[in-house]
C-alpha positions, 0 to 999 in steps of 0.5 A: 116736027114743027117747032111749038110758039114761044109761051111768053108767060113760061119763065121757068119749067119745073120738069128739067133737071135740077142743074138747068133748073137752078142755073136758069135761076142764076142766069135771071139773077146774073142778069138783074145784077149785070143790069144794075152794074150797066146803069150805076157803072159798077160791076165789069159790064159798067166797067166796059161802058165806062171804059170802052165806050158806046162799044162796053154799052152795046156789049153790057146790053148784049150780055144782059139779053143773053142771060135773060133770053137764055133763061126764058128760051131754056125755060121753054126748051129751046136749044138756041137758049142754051146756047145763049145761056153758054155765052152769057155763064162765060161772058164774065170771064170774056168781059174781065179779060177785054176791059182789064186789056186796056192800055189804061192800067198802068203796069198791066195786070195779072192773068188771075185777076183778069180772069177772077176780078179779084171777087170770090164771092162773084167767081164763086157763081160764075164757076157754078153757072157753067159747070150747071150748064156743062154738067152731063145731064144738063148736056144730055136734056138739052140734046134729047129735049130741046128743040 
């Protein structure tokens, strides 16, 4: 079956289920929030720019397309948007270990704050997203639907 074009004006499908409905929600959002922290170097995708280099840029800009194409591809159920929404739920958690990695923080930090950042609110909704994307139903829609 040949796959069907893209619909660029499809920024969401009502017809999935709740889990991947609300987390294509979170990825849009998630992704609004990483592209503030990139420009005002706030937040652990401005911390990897401002730590890192033009390394932390490219890969802030890589998690800011990864959860907004992730969002739209999952919109127009396809399965590559799913995986990009897998890479950009744990990319926090990838993010916080490779800045807080660093030489630069005397005395080295914990593994829990390396992985939470220290931020409930945040970790809160971090959590979430993935357990959306990896919740049985959301797993089997995207196997059976997504193209």
């Amino acid at each position: 079956m040949p796959k069907k074009p893209i619909d660029t004006r499809k920024w969401f499908d009502r017809l999935q289920p709740q889990t991947l409905q609300i987390a294509t929600w979170l990825l849009y959002l998630n992704g609004l929030f990483a592209a503030v922290g990139l420009l005002d170097r706030t937040d652990w995708v401005g911390a990897a720019r401002e730590i890192k280099g033009l390394p932390g840029l490219v890969v802030g800009l890589l998690v800011i397309g990864a959860h907004v194409g992730g969002g739209f591809l999952m919109a127009n159920d396809w399965r590559l948007g799913y995986r990009l929404a897998l890479f950009a739920a744990f990319s926090p958690f990838i993010l916080r270990v490779w800045v807080l990695s660093d030489d630069t923080f005397d005395g080295g930090v914990g593994l829990w704050t390396k992985i939470s950042g220290n931020n409930t609110i945040s970790l809160i909704f971090e959590v979430a997203l993935c357990a959306l994307l990896l919740h049985p139903i959301s797993r089997e829609h995207q196997r059976r639907w997504y193209r």
